[in-house]
Structures are given as C-alpha cells and as structure tokens.
Residue, then its C-alpha position, 0 to 999 in steps of 0.5 A: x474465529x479461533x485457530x490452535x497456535x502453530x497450526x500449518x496454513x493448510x490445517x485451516x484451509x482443509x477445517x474451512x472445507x470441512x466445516x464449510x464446503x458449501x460456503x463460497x471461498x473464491x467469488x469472481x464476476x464470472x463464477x463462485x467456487x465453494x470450498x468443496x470446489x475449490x479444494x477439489x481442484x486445487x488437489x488437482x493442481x497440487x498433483x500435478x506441480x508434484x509430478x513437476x517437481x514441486x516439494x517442500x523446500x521448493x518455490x512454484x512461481x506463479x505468473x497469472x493475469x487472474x487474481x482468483x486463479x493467482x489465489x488457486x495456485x498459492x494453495x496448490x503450491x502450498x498442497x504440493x509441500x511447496x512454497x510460492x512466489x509471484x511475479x509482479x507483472x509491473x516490472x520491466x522484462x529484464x528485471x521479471x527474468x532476474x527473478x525467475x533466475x533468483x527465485x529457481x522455481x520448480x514450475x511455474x504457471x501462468x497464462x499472463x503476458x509476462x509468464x516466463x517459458x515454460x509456464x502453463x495453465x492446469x485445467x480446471x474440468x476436475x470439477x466435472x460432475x462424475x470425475x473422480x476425487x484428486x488425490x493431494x500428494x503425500x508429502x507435508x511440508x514441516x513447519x519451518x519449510x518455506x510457504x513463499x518468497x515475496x520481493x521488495x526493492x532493495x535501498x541499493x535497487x537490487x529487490x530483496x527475497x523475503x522468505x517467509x515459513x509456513x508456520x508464520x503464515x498459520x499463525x499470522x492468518x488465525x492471527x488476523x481471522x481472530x483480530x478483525x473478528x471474521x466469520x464465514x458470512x465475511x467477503x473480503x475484497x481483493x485489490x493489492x497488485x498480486x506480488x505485494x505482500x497485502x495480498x498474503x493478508x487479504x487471502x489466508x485470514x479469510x480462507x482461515x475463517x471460512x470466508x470468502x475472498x472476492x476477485x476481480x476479473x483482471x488486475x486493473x486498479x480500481x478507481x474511487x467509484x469503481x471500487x464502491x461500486x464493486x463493493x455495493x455489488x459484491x456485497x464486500x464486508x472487508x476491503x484493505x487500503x493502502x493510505x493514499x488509496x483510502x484519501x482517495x476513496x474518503x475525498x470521493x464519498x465526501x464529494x458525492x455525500x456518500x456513504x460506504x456500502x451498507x454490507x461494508x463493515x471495516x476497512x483496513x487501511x495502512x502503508x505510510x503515516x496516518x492524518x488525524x483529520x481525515x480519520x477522525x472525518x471517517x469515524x463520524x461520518x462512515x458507518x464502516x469501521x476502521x482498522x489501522x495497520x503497521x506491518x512489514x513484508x519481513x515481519x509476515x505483513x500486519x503485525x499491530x492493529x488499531x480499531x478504536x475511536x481515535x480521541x479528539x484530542x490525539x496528535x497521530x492516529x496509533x499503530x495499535x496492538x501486536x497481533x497474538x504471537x507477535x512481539x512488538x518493543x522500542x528500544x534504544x541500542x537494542x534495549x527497551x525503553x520504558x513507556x513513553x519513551x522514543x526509540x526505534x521499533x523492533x518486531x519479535x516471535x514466531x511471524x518473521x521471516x527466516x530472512x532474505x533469499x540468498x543474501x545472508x549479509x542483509x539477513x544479518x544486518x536486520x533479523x538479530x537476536x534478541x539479547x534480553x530475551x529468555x527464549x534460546x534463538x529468539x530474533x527481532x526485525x530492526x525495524x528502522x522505524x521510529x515509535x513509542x509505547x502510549x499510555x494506552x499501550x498502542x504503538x505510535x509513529x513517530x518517522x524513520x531513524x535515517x530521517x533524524x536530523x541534527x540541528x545545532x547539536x540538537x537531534x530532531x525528528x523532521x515529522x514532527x516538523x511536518x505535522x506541525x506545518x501539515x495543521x496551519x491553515x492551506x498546507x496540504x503537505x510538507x517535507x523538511x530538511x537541513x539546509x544542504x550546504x550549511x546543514x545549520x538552519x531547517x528548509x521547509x517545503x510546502x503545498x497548498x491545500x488549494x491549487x489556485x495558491x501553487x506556483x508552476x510544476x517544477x518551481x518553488x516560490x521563496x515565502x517572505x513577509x506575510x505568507x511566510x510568516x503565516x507559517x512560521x508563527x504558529x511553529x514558533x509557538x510550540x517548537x523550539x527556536x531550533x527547530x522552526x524553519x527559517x527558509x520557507x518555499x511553496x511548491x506544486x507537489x512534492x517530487x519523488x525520485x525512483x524509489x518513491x522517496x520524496x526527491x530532496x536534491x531536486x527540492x534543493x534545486x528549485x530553491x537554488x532556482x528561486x534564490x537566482x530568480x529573486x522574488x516570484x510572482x503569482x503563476x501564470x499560464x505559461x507562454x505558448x499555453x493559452x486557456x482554450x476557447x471551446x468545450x470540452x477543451x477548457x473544462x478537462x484543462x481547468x480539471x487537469x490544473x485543479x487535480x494536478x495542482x498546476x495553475x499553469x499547465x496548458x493544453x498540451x502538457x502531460x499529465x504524467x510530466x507534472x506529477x500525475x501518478x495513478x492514484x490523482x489519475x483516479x481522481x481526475x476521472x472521478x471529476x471528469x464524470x461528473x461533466x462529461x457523460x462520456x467519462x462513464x466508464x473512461x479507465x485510467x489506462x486512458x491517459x496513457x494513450x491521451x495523457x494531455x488535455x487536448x488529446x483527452x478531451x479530443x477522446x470525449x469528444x469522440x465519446x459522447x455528448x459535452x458537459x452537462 
C-alpha cells in the first residue's frame, strides 16, 4: 500500500471508500460495516458534531464502552475538521473529570458509565435503505490542526496531553500500511484499551489500506485462550501485543502445543525491552511472523520496526528501522555518534507531536531543535532512552539514561547487568542498583524460574555460598569486577510502585529485613495457612502458589495482595481450565469478587463438576 507523503488522514480514508466500498472496514460480533457504511454514517455524525461546535482546532471527546463505535467517532471528529480524545474508562472519577476540564472539548459522545454530562450517542438509522446521503460538513482542517490528544501519566503524576497534527497521523498510517505490507484482505484485531496510543496504530494503517479493523463487543481484556480464540474466528491476520501480553500468549500456545491461527500472519509486539530466548522460541516454531516495535506517544506511537529473523548469535533483539518520514539518531550532548556508539536516542521529522497540551515548560524541556540539521525548524524528541546503531543499521535497546548508574567512578548501565543475571540457568528476573547507603557496591535482586525456589511474597532471602555463587561465577566471567554484584537476594516478584516502576526502596527494605533475620531458610506455608484437605480447595491454591510464585500463600490470602496483576490473572485462568470444566468460560473479573483461593474455589464448586 502506498500513499502520497503529506496526505491528510482523511485523503485515505475517503480512497479506502472509494476503491473499496464494498470491503469491510469495521467488523464486530454483532455487525460488519463496509466502508460505504461506515462512510455514510460517520457523515452523519460529522454534521452533527458541527452543528455542537465542532471545528478544526477544536478536540471532541469521546467516552464509548464500544470500540468499534470509539473507532466511528474518531473519523467523525476528524470529518467535522475536529480532533479527538478519548476518555480512558480506568481512571478514577476525579482524575476522568480532570481531563475533561483540560482537554475543553466541543462535544462529547459516549454511552459508557464514565461519559462525562452532556455526552450523547448519534444515531446510526442513516444507513436505512432510502435515506438520504449525509452531507459531511465544508470546513477541512490544514495539515498542522490538531487530529487528537492522548494522555500519559506524567513522572510528577500529573497525565500529560500529547498533541498530535493531522498531517503526522497521514503520514504515520501510510507509514505503517507501507511497513507491514498491508492490503485490504487484511483483518486487524483491536485489543489496547481505548485511550492508549496503540489503538491509534491498529485503526488508521488498517483503514488507510482498505483493510478491516475487527472489534470486540466490550472493552474487556482477553485472556491467552480468549484472544486465540477471537482470532481463529474472526479470521485476524494482524493482531499487536504489548510484550508481556505476548509471553503470555507465547507460554500458552507452548503448553497446549499449539500453534497461531492459520490466517494469522504478524504480530506486532513491543512496550518494554524484548527476551531473545522467547523470541527467537516463536521464529521456530510460530508460522505467524513477527514485528518488533519502539515508539512513543509523542513521537505518533511506532516509530522503528523490526521483521527480520533474529541471529542465533544476537544478545537483544533490534528496534529495527525508522518508519518513512521518521528520523531516528543517538546522540551524546545532542550530537550523533557514529555507529556503533552508545548514546541516547532522539526521534526527528515530520511524526512528532506539536507537544504537550497547555504546558509549554514539558514541551521545552523534550521537543528541542535540532542543532545539526539543515531544515529550518527542525525538532527531536529526547527520548530518554539508551541505544546504539548495529552494523546492520537497526536500533538496539540498550535502558534508560536515569538508569545509568556510577560504580566506582565507573558509568554503568544496570541492564546490562540484568540481562547478564536473566541468562543463568532458574533466573526468571532480575533488577539491579547501587547499594542505597554506600552506592559503592551493586544489589542484585532475583526471581526464580520456578516457584518451589521462591521465599515468601514480600521477603527477600540474602544468597550465600553456593546458591549465590551460582550467580556470581558466570558474571565475573564476562563483566568487570566493578560491575558484578556482590550482595545478592532472591525474592518472589519484583514489586511495582504506583507508576509501574519496579519498587527499588521497597527492595531495599526487604533486604534491611533479611540482614536483621539473619539466614533464611526454605519457605514454609505459613502459620495459619495449612494445605487444604479437600477439592477443589487444594488444586486452585497449588495453582494460585504456582502462578503467583508464592510456596507460602495459604487459602485465604489475596491474589492481588501478592502480586497478582491481570496479565498473571490470565494465566491462572488458563490453568484452572485445564482442571476444572467449570473454569470454562471464568473471566478475569472473577477474581475481583473471589480473589482468594477458597473464595474462588467455593465460585467452581457452585460451577460445575470437580477436576478432571
């Protein structure tokens, strides 16, 4: 699919609907609507946001419990010479009425439980046999009018307002249509929750090239076995994973020696850095291809892709190559460095935001110009990000700049520690730092590929002789003396503090815990929790121990109190199916009302029959 560089959003919808009025363009479990459909009727709405106010330079908010009709009011508010922005129904009610402060919207519309007053729904009987053509309103926005505004949180917690321009969107949908090769038989599933930026890269490639863009009812997450099944059905050809959700995914089609839907034919797959292992796992076995993805919200999502077959040999797996229209160099003191080089990676041309809504300091500080470039104006998103240029030409990860540490005068990157500890043989994970007193020696926290290895949720076990030098060894033979570490702990999981960031003082705490304890020694359920004596009680807490990686959690503990998040929710559900009939068709909203394992096995109980 190719597309004229500079050509507005619009200018390839209404070629889509043009060349293919006949072809599905939105597909969902209770309807399909073909791009004369859907054209027609987001005319309609597109009048009817006008007559609200709607205008270029003007955001129309949307509040939808319904992704496809989430999808129809972005090209409605797009038509009207409007941008959008979405309302992330996750937030909590004060931070959702923040937004709609910030954001100003001419109009909203929505039907969700967290639509704000005043929204509505526009009705769709325009596609009525014999009803007259919708006029889309005159006005047509320029190039540089805002297309939408999609919120991230902020280091300070305060969400940031990214503010992206209509011609960076054109360019970036015939961007990712002309990458990923995609043609109108193409079905791109759509699974991102509705107000982060991966939705933007699974909608506007798709309708750009004529394809269709599958919709799910509600906006649930879907399970490992959900999500295949969906797929299989709906025959998805492209479906796009955030990297956990992949691993998820990846574990469950290997434990059921399964393979992708035969119509399946890429996953893209990206957010955070990449395990060779798994993916080199998925090239050998999968017959769906995969596309690996770095990108951020202020540079227009993706901006490098990856699609090769990853070399036995390599270490990281690559960002890949820019997108057309996108610039990507490291740099040190915002000049480039040559190939091969470490620096930290900026983002250039056409695809970044303008910046972020009403706060000009944050622009600033991150959109800066380009001092080596010959284009009068030219800009670069800081990325914060760590890389370097391979011989290849790809990007590689390679962490964060706030995460170089200084060890002994020494500057190290703390990732390349981790990945060195993550290939010993029973490290699942690992996270380094600088000890917090002395910041002269490295900590090293580790999680065992096997729960039956882990200590109590919450407890981190001190490692010595043997077990710490299992570690250790293999380290001191390929880094520095610098730079191995030379306090080592086990723990359960790695904890995450209220921005998702691994929880570094609370680490340090368990250590402080372990040093006052002295020597630990293999977990033990704890007092008060004994093994239950009956099914389905003892199978669902073996299950919830297993997932959770917690030998000692006992039957009335929490799930969610011992680090359970929805992606190991997933999992657990997968594996209660595969004892108990009655787990068939169980969501993950069940562990919210059972979240302990007598509560949830009391649920199957009240199911259905017991394990198999």
């Amino acid at each position: 699919m190719t597309a004229a560089t500079g050509s507005d959003v619009l200018d390839l919808w209404d070629r889509s609907a043009r060349e293919h009025a006949g072809a599905p363009a939105l597909m969902t479990p209770h309807r399909v609507l073909t791009y004369r459909d859907a054209d027609r009727l987001t005319d309609a709405w597109a009048a009817g946001l006008a007559g609200h106010g709607a205008a270029p330079g003007r955001l129309v908010g949307l509040a939808f419990g319904d992704p496809a009709r989430t999808v129809l009011g972005m090209l409605a508010a797009l038509k009207a010479g409007a941008g959008f922005t979405v309302l992330d129904d996750r937030l909590p009610a004060a931070a959702r009425a923040a937004l709609v402060h910030r954001t100003a919207a001419a109009v909203w519309l929505g039907d969700g439980s967290h639509a704000p007053d005043g929204a509505y729904v526009p009705a769709d009987d325009v596609l009525a046999d014999g009803g007259a053509r919708p006029v889309r309103p005159a006005p047509r926005a320029s190039g540089t009018d805002v297309a939408y505004v999609l919120f991230t949180s902020g280091s300070t917690g305060r969400p940031k307002g990214t503010v992206v321009e209509r011609d960076a969107l054109g360019r970036f949908a015939a961007g990712v249509a002309e990458r990923l090769e995609l043609a109108p038989g193409d079905r791109w599933l759509q699974v991102a929750s509705l107000g982060f930026d991966v939705m933007i890269e699974e909608v506007f490639p798709a309708l750009a090239a004529g394809a269709a863009v599958v919709c799910r009812a509600d906006t649930r997450a879907l399970d490992a076995e959900e999500l295949h099944t969906v797929m299989a059905r709906t025959g998805t050809t492209v479906v796009e994973l955030s990297t956990q959700y992949w691993m998820e995914y990846a574990r469950w089609l290997d434990t059921g020696d399964v393979t992708t839907p035969a119509a399946l034919r890429t996953v893209v797959v990206g957010g955070e850095r990449m395990d060779p292992r798994p993916y080199r796992a998925w090239q050998a076995r999968q017959p769906a291809a995969l596309a690996h993805v770095y990108g951020l919200t202020e540079c227009t999502v993706s901006s490098t892709f990856y699609t090769g077959l990853l070399p036995s040999a390599a270490v990281e797996v690559p960002l890949g190559t820019p997108l057309r229209d996108v610039e990507i160099s490291v740099r040190r003191d915002g000049r480039p460095v040559p190939d091969g080089e470490s620096g930290e990676i900026h983002i250039g041309g056409p695809l970044l935001a303008r910046g972020f809504l009403d706060d000009e300091a944050a622009t600033a500080r991150r959109f800066v110009p380009d001092p080596v470039s010959a284009t009068p104006g030219a800009r670069l998103y800081v990325t914060g990000d760590l890389g370097r240029i391979d011989a290849d030409g790809h990007l590689v990860f390679l962490g964060r700049v706030d995460d170089q540490v200084k060890i002994r005068g020494y500057r190290l990157e703390p990732a390349r520690v981790e990945r060195a500890l993550c290939e010993v043989e029973g490290v699942d994970q690992a996270v380094v730092f600088p000890d917090p007193q002395t910041a002269t020696v490295l900590w090293a926290f580790t999680v065992p590929a096997g729960p039956q290895a882990a200590p109590l949720p919450g407890e981190a076990v001190h490692l010595t002789g043997a077990d710490r030098d299992a570690l250790v060894t293999p380290l001191e033979a390929q880094l520095p003396d610098w730079a191995v570490p030379r306090m080592l702990y086990r723990v359960a999981v790695l904890p995450k503090n209220p921005h998702g960031k691994i929880d570094k003082r609370l680490l340090a705490t368990w250590a402080a815990a372990a040093a006052v304890a002295g020597p630990a020694t293999p977990a033990t359920p704890a007092a008060g929790h004994p093994d239950a004596a009956g099914e389905p009680l003892r199978t669902v807490l073996g299950l919830f121990r297993e997932v959770l990686g917690a030998p000692g959690l006992g039957p009335d503990d929490n799930f969610f109190d011992h680090g359970g998040q929805s992606l190991l929710a997933m999992r657990l559900l997968a594996r209660l199916r595969e004892s108990f009939p009655a787990a068939t068709g169980l969501r993950a909203s069940a562990l919210f009302a059972a979240p302990t394992p007598r509560l949830l096995a009391e649920t199957l109980a009240t199911r259905g029959p017991a394990p198999l």
